[in-house]
N, C-alpha and C positions, 0 to 999 in steps of 0.2 A: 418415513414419518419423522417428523420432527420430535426432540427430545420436551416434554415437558419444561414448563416454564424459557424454553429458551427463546432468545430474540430475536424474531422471525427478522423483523424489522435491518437489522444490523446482518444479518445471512445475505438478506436480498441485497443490503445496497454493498457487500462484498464483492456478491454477482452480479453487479452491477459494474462495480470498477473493472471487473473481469471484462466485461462487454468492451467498455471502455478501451479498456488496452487494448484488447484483439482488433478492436475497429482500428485504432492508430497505429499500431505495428503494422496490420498488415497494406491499410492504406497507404503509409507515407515511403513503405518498401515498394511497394508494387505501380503504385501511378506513375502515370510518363509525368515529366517536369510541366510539361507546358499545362496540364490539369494544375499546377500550386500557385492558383488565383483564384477570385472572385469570393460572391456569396457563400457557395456548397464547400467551395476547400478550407474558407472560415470558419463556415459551421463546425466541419468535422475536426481541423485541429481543437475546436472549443472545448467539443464533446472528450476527445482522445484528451485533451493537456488536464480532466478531470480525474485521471489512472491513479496518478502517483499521489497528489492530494489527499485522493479516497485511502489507499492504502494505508497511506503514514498515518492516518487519521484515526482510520480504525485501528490498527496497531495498536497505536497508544491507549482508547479505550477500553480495548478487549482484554491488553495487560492490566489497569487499573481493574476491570471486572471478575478478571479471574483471581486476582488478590485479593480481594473482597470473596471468596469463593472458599478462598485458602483458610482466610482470618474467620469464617463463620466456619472452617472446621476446627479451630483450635491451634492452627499454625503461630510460632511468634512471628516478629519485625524479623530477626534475624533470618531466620527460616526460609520466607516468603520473599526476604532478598535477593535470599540466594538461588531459589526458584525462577525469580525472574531473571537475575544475570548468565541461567545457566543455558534459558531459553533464548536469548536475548544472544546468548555466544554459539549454539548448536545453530540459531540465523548467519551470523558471520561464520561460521563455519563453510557451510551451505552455498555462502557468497562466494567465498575462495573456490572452495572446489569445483562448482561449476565451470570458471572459464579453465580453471589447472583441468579438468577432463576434457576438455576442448581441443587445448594446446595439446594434449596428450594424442587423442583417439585420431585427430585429425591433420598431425604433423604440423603442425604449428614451429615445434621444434626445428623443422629446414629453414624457417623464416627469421634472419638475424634479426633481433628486436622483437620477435612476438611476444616473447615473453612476458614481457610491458603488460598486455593486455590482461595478465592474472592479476595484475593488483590496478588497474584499474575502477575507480570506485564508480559503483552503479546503485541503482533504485535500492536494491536490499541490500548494500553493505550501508545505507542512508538509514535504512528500517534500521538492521537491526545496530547500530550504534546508536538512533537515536534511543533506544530502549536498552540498553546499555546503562545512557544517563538516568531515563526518567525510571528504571529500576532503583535506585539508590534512593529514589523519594521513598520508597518502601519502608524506610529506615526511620523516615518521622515518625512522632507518636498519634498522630489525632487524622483520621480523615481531609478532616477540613483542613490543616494546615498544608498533607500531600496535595490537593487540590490547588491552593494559593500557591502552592511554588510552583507547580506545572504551568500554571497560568502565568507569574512571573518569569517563570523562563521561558513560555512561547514568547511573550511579549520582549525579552531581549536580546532573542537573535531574532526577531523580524526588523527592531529596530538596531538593532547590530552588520546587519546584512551588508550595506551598503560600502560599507564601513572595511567589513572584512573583507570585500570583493573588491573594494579600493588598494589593500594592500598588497603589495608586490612581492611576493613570499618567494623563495627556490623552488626550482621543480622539483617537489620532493613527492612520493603516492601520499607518505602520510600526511600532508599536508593538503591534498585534496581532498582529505575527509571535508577541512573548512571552506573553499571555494576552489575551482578549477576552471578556465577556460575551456572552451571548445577549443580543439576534439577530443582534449584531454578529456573532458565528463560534461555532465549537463545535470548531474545530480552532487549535491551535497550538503552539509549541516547548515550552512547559512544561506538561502533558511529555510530549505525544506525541514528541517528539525521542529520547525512553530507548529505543523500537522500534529508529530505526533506528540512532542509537546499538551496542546491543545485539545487534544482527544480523549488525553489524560485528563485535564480540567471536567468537560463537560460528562465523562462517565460517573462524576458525581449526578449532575442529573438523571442518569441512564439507571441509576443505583435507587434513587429517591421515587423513580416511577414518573419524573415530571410530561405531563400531556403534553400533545403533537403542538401546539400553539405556542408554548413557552420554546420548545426549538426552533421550529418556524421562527419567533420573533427574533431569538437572539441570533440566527443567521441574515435574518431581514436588516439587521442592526451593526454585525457587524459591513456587512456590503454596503451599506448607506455610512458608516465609519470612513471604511474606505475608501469609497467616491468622493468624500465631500473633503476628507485629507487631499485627496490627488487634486485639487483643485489648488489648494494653498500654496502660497512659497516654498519649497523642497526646502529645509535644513539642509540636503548634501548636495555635496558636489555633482558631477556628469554621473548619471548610473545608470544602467538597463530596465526599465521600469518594469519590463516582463521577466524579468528574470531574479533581481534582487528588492526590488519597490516591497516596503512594510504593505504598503496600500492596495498593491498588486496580493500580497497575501493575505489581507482581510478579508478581499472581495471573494477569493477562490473559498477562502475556508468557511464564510459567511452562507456559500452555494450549498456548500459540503455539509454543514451544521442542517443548513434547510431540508436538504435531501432527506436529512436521519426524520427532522419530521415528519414529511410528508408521507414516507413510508411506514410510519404511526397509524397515519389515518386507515391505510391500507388494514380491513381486517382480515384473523388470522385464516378465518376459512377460507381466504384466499391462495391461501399455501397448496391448496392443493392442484391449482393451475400455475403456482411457482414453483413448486419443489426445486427445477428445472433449474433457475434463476440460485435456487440456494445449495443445490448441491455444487454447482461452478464455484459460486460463493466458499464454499467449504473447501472443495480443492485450486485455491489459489493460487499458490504455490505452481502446481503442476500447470497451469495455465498461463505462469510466468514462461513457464520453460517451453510451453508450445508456443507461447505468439510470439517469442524471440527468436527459436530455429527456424521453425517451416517460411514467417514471411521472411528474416532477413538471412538464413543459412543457406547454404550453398546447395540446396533441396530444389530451392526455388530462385535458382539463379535465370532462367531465362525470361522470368516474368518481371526480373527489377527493372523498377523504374519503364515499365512497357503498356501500361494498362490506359484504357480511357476512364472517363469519370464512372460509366455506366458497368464497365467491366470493374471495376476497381470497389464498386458497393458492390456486385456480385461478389466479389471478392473476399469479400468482408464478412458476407454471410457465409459463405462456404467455410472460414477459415473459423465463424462460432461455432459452427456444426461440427467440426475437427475436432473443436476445442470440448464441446459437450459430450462427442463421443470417447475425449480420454478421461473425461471426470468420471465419465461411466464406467468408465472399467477401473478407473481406478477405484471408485465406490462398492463395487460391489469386490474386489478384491478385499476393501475393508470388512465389510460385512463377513464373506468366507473367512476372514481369519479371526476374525471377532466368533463368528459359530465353532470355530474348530478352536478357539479357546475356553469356547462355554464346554463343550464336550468332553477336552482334556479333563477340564475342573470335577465334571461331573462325573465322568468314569469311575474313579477308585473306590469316589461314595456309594458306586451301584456296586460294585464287586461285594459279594457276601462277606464276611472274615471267616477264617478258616475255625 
């Protein structure tokens, strides 16, 4: 059961991005090449390239919410800065370690060069540095004014993007934080940084109670921004329109903003045929690390790149059901230790005194 007052809305579309990624990891691992055409393989990359959007999105709101969470307990700016830079670094933490137990558990080490692959910047060392920055807004004094800078900074690295991805930097990792080419990365600050940026912005509305219509609109609004920019004379030079385009990122976030309403309208008694949808939602995290090993790890090496279209959505399902079955245990794992800390608690105060 869900916790009182909390936002079913924002659980779901977590489990949601959850769906997302599972479907595009495990399809784009598993299908034969000759399935990466037409209609259905557009669809699905559509669906899947909505994963990382949704996360950095959410990210950034759920930091802005839970500071507002902090500051209605009595937290100062200082306080609740360093709450979120702490969070924000236990995520980069998280990022490293993962491929450094990789390299480790799986001899990585016999491989001259593997090594590379630990600092490697992926989807969450993206999160969590973008929350890095947007932590530091914590430090303003007025709501409104955290709000306007988050918004100003989405807005210039969307319009910076191009820009930085123009420039010719050294191959340096830390430098891939700001853009990298393939196969170096496919994730980084410019501009996936606008998501969570942006998510930061509108959890002012998230916070005000604004109705499912006023999101709707402003995702209606940013996409129709972005369409009708993409139409105009480009200001820059040659650029990847799918990959660094401002306009390319209004439309996504414009999807993403819509999504949060639409699952407004959705009411709450419906939780109880989603639970399902939000407990996935809740372990995200953990569902990073399933739909990266099983489809692309060496688990499931004889299925890469083998599958038809029809095997490949079986695929896909199976590999939700994988995914649902580790949230479950991981859930109820929380639960047992969540009891057996109620119990601890409560022991000494049932013991008589002597």
């Amino acid at each position: 059961m869900a916790a009182p007052g909390r936002k079913l809305w924002l659980d779901w579309q977590r489990g949601l991005a959850v769906l997302f990624m599972v479907e595009w990891h495990t399809y784009d691992s598993w299908r034969a090449d000759a399935v990466a055409n037409g209609f259905s393989h557009t669809a699905l990359a559509i669906v899947g390239g909505f994963a990382a959007p949704s996360f950095l999105y959410m990210a950034g709101l759920s930091q802005v919410l839970a500071d507002g969470a902090l500051e209605r307990k009595g937290l100062g700016r200082r306080e609740r800065c360093v709450h979120a830079l702490r969070r924000a670094g236990w995520l980069l933490g998280v990022a490293y370690l993962y491929p450094l137990a990789k390299y480790l558990l799986f001899g990585g080490f016999r491989n001259p060069g593997a090594w590379h692959g630990i600092l490697r910047v992926d989807v969450l060392h993206v999160i969590a540095a973008s929350l890095l920055l947007s932590a530091l807004l914590t430090a303003l004094p007025r709501p409104a004014l955290r709000t306007a800078a988050a918004a100003l900074a989405a807005l210039a690295v969307a319009f910076a993007a191009p820009v930085v991805a123009a420039w010719k930097h050294p191959e340096l990792h830390l430098l891939d934080y700001l853009y990298c080419e393939a196969p170096r990365g496919i994730f980084f600050l410019f501009p996936w940084a606008v998501f969570s940026f942006a998510g930061g912005a509108f959890a002012r509305m998230a916070r005000a109670g604004a109705g499912p219509a006023k999101w709707i609109g402003a995702g209606a609004a940013l996409f129709a921004f972005g369409w009708l920019c993409d139409k105009l004379p480009s200001p820059y030079g040659p650029h990847n329109f799918w990959i660094t385009s401002p306009y390319w990122v209004a439309m996504r976030l414009g999807v993403v903003v819509a999504i949060s309403g639409l699952l407004q309208l959705v009411p709450e008694r419906a939780d109880r045929w989603l639970a399902w949808l939000r407990m996935m939602g809740r372990h995200s995290l953990l569902g990073y690390f399933v739909s990266i090993e099983l489809p692309y790890g060496f688990w499931s090496q004889p299925l890469h790149k083998q599958l038809g279209l029809g095997a490949s959505l079986a695929a896909v399902v199976a590999m939700i059901a994988v995914t649902w079955g580790a949230s479950m245990l991981s859930e109820r794992y929380d639960l047992w230790k969540a009891g057996r800390a109620r119990r601890a608690e409560a022991r000494p105060a049932a013991t008589p005194a002597p």
